[in-house]
C-alpha atoms as a printed R data frame, in Angstrom:
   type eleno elety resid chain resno       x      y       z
1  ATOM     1    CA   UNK     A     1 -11.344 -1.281 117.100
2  ATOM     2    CA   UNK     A     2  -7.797 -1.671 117.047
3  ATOM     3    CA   UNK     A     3  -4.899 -3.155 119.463
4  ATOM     4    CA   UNK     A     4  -2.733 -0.231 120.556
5  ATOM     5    CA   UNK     A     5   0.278 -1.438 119.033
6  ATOM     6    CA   UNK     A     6  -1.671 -2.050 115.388
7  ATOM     7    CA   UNK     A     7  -3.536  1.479 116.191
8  ATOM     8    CA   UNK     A     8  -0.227  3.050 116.927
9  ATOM     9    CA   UNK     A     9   1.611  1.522 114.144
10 ATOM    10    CA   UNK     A    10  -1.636  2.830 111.581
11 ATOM    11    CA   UNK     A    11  -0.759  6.045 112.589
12 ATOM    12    CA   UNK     A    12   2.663  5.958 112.437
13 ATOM    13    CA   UNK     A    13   1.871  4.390 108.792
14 ATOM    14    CA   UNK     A    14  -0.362  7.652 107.834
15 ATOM    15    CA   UNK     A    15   1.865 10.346 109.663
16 ATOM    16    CA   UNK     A    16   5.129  9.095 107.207
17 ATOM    17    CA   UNK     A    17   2.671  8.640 104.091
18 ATOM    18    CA   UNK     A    18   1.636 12.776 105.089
19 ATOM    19    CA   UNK     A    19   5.332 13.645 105.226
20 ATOM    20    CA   UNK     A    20   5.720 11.595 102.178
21 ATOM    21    CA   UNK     A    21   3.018 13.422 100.130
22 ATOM    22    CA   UNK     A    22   4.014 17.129 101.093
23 ATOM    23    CA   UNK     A    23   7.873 16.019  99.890
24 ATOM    24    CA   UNK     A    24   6.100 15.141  97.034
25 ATOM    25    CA   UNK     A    25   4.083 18.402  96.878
26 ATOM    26    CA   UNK     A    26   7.768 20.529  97.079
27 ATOM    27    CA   UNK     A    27   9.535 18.164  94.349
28 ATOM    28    CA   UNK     A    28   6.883 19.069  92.098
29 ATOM    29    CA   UNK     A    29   6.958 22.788  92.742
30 ATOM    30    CA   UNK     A    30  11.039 22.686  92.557
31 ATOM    31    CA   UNK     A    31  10.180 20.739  88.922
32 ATOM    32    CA   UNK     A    32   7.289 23.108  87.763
33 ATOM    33    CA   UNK     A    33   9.444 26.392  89.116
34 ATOM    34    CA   UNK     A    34  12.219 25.375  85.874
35 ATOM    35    CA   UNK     A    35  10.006 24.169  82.868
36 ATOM    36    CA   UNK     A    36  10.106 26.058  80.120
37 ATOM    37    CA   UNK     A    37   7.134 23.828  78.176
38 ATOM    38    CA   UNK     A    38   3.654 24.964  79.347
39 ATOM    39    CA   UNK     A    39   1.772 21.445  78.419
40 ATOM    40    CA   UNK     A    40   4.710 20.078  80.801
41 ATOM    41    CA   UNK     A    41   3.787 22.556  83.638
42 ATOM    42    CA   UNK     A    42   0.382 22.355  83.273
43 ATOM    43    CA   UNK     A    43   1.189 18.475  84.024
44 ATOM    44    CA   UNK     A    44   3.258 18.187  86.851
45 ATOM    45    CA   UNK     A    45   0.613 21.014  88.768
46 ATOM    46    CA   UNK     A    46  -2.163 18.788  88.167
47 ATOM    47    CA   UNK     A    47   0.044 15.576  89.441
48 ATOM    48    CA   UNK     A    48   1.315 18.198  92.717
49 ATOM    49    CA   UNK     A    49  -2.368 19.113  93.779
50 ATOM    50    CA   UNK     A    50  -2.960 14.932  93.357
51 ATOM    51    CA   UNK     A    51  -0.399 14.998  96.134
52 ATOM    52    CA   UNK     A    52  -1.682 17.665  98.132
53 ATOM    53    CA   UNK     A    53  -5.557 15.631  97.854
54 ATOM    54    CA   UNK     A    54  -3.453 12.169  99.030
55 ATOM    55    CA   UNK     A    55  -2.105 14.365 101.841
56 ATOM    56    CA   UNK     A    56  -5.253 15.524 102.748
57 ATOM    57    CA   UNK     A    57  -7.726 12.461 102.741
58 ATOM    58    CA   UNK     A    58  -4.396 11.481 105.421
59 ATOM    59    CA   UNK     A    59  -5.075 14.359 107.719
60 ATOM    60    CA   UNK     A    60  -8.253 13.337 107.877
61 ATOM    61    CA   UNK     A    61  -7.883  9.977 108.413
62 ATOM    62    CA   UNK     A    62  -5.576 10.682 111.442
63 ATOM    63    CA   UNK     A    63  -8.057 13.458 112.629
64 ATOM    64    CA   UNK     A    64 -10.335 10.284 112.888
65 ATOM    65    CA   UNK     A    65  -7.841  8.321 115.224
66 ATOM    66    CA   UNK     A    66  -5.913 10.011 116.822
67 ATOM    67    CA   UNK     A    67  -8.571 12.373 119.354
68 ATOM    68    CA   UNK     A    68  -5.921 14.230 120.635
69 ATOM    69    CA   UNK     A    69  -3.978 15.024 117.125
70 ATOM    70    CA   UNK     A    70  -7.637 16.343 116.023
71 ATOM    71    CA   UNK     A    71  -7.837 18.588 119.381
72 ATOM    72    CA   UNK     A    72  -4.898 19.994 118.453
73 ATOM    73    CA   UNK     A    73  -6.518 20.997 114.611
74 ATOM    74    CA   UNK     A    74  -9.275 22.487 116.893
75 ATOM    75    CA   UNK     A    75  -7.569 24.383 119.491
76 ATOM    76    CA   UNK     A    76  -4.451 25.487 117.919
77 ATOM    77    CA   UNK     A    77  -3.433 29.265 118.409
């Protein structure tokens, strides 16, 4: 697989892209919360829940290489 230090640095790569995304996800809701133009709205949802699928594929990526991250989405209370 990976070196450590290229394995860590992947990670820290995807953990910034998630944080990223789900600032993306919020600046979308904060623009959809004052449109008055429903074709507009309609829009910038679609482009949000993009953001939230980017996010997601992320997770799982991480979940994939990082074991101990991915106990944590297992065992959490």
């Amino acid at each position: 697989m990976y070196s450590n230090d290229v394995e860590n640095a992947d990670l820290r790569k995807a953990r910034a892209s998630i944080a990223e995304e789900l600032e993306a996800v919020s600046w979308y809701e904060k623009r959809i919360e004052g449109v008055k133009d429903a074709e507009l709205a309609k829009i910038l949802a679609h482009n949000r829940d993009e953001e939230k699928e980017h996010a997601a594929m992320l997770i799982e990526w991480v979940r994939k290489n990082d074991k101990t991250q991915d106990d944590a989405f297992k065992s959490h209370d």
